[in-house]
C-alpha positions, -999 to +999 in steps of 0.1 A: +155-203+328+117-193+314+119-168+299+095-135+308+065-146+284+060-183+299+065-162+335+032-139+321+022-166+310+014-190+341+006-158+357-020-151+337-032-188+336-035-186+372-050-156+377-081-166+354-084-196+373-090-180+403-112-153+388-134-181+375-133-198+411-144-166+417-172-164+399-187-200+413-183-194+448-203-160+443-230-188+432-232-211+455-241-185+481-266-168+457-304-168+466-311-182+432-293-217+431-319-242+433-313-260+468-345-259+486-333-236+512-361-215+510-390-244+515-376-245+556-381-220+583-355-228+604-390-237+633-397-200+627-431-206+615-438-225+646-424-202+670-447-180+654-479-206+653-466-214+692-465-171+703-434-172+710-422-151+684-451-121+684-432-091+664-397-082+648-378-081+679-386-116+692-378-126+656-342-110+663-336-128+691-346-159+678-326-153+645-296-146+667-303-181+691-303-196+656-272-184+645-255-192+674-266-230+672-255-229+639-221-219+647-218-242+678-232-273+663-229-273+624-196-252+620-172-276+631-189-300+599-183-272+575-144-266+586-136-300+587-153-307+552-137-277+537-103-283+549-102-318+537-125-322+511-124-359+498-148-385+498-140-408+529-139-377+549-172-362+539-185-397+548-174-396+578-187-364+593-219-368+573-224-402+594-214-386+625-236-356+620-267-379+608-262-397+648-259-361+659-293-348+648-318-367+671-344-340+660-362-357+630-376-326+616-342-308+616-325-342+605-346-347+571-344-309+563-309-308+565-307-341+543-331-326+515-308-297+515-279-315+518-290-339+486-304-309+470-269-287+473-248-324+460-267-326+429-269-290+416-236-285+424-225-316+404-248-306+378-236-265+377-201-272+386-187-292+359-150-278+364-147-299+393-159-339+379-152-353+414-183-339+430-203-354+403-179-387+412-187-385+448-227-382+445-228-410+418-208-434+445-233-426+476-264-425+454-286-454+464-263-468+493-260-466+531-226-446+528-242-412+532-273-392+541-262-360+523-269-338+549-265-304+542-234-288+563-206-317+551-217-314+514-215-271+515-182-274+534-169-300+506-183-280+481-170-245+494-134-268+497-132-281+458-145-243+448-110-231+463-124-213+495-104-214+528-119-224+559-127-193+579-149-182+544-162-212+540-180-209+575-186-176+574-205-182+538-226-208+557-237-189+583-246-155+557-270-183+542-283-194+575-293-158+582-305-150+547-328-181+548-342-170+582-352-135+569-366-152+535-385-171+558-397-144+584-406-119+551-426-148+533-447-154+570-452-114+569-435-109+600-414-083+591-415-065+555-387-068+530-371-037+532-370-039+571-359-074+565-331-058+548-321-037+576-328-060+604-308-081+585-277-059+585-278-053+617-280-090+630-252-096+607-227-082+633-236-104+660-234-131+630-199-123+627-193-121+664-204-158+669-182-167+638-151-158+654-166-177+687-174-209+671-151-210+639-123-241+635-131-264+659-134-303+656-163-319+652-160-340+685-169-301+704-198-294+680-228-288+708-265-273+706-264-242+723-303-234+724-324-269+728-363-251+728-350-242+691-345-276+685-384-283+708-399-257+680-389-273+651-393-308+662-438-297+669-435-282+634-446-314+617-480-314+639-492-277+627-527-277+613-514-257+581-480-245+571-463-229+544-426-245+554-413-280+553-397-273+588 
């Protein structure tokens, strides 16, 4: 039998294991890890540039009509990447996810995040070599795009988090980046960012528990003039957003 000390022992192994997991999934969902999140608008600028988003409460509903689509369409790639989170599988849904996007605007801004989140990750995460295996081993080839929802849900996967927070992580970052993007266009200031913010986040939560684990064959867009906006963003005169 072990005797109590190697019990306290494991115990204590264990417990500063997970405290370090901890630790790095507080950073992957923190403002100030270097994916390039904050360079797209999620087509809020133009909505804006287009009138149809004209003060703070047409940003709210469009915030919320960009949550949902989130849920319905790029959940499903998180859950499934998180759940199994090895290298033939993220292939796979980042392939069918690439023939999903038909938008080209949304398509390359989910592939610069995507690549942008798969190196910084390998880079910052050291603890976990095989995300530094799987980038080196797509670099350069037709494998993978690296678009953005398979590589977070992989990521949130090897970093120890279970499904249901692995989705609900992505979409807290979906709806941070939207008010980042609506504060930096001066449509709404940051402390009323902040509480508009809150508030929205219940109907985030709502849509969570409508859209969470389900396969990737029922992933949908739920709100196609979203999709319409950000496909004219590449033909505004000036901008301050990659999409």
């Amino acid at each position: 039998m072990e005797s109590k000390k190697e019990i306290d022992g494991a115990k204590e192994g264990t417990a500063s294991m997970t405290s370090s997991l901890q630790w790095s999934q507080w950073q992957l969902i923190d403002s100030i890890l270097p994916t390039g999140g904050f360079a797209h608008s999620f087509g809020i600028e133009a909505a804006i540039q287009a009138r149809v988003i004209l003060n703070p409460e047409d940003f709210q509903t469009y915030v919320i009509h960009v949550l949902e689509n989130t849920g319905s369409l790029l959940l499903p790639y998180v859950c499934s990447a998180a759940m199994c989170p090895d290298l033939d599988n993220w292939r796979k849904l980042d392939r069918m996810l690439d023939a999903t996007l038909t938008n080209e605007v949304s398509r390359k801004a989910s592939v610069s995040q995507g690549s942008a989140l798969m190196r910084v990750a390998a880079a910052v995460f050291t603890e976990i070599p095989s995300l530094k295996t799987m980038r080196e081993m797509s670099l350069g080839s037709d494998m993978a795009a690296f678009h953005h929802a398979p590589v977070f849900g992989i990521v949130c996967g090897l970093l120890g988090m279970d499904s249901e927070t692995s989705q609900r992580a992505y979409m807290f970052i979906t709806l941070r980046d939207a008010f980042s993007a609506a504060t930096r266009l001066n449509l709404v200031g940051p402390l009323g960012a902040a509480v508009l913010q809150h508030q929205v986040s219940i109907a985030a939560e709502t849509m969570l528990k409508r859209w969470m684990n389900r396969e990737v064959e029922d992933a949908c867009q739920t709100a196609p003039l979203l999709d319409t906006l950000q496909g004219c963003h590449g033909y505004l005169f000036s901008r301050l957003f990659s999409s």
